[in-house]
N, C-alpha and C positions, 0 to 999 in steps of 0.2 A: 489431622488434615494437613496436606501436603504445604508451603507457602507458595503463594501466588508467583508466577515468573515477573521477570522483573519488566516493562516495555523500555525498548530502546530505538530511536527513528538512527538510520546509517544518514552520513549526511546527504548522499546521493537522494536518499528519500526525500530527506526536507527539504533540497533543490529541486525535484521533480515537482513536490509539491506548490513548494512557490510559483515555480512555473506556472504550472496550470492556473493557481488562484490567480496570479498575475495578468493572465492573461483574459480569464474571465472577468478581472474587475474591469478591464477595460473600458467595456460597455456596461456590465449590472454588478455593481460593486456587492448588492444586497445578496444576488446569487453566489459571487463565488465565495462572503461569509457561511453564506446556510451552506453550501460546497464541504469548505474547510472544516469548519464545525462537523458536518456529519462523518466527513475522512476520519480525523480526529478520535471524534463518538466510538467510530468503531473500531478505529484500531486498539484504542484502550477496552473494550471490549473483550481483545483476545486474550488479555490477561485473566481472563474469568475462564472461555473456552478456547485453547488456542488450536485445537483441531477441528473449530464450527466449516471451517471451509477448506473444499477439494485442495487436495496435493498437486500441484503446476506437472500441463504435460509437456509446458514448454523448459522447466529450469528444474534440474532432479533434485533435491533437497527440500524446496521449495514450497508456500501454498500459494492460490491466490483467492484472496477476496473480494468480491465485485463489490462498487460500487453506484448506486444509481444507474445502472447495466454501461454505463460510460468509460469508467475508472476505474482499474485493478489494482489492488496495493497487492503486492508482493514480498512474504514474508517467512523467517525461521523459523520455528520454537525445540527448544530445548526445556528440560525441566526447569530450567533457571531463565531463559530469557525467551521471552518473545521480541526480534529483530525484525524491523521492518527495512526492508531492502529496498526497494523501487515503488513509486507509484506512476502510473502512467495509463495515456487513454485508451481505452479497447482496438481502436483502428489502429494502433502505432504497430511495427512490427517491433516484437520483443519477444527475447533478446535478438538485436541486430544480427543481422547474418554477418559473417567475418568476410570484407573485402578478398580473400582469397581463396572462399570457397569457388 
């Protein structure tokens, strides 16, 4: 049996995430724990199946997986690693369109 890849957060990810949690503890600090913890839950997850979730129509390499229909983490997998790249809210546009389109 193959070994498990290995999970790795980009730091970009764990700044989106804080973010978000950040911002949720504001007013219900209990929600953006149960929040974080289920981000968390599942992104270690994908070290089990890293192809449970669709290939990104918006980033080519890419998956993303929804969470709580709110929040997309956006990530790689390689035999060896599953990277997690971005996490960020469904409404946000991503990736930003380049100022000079």
């Amino acid at each position: 049996m193959p070994a498990k890849p290995r999970l790795e957060w980009r730091p970009q990810a764990s700044f989106d995430l804080f973010e978000i949690i950040a911002y949720i503890a504001d007013t219900n600090p209990d929600a953006a724990q149960e929040l974080k913890d289920e981000i968390e839950a599942k992104a270690q997850g994908l070290q089990e199946h890293p192809k449970l979730y669709k290939a990104s129509t918006r980033v080519k390499g890419l998956h993303e997986m929804v969470v709580r229909s709110n929040y997309i983490v956006f990530y790689r997998e390689t035999p060896a690693l599953v990277e997690v790249v971005n996490v960020v809210h469904a409404r946000r546009e991503w990736p930003p369109k380049s100022r000079d389109a």
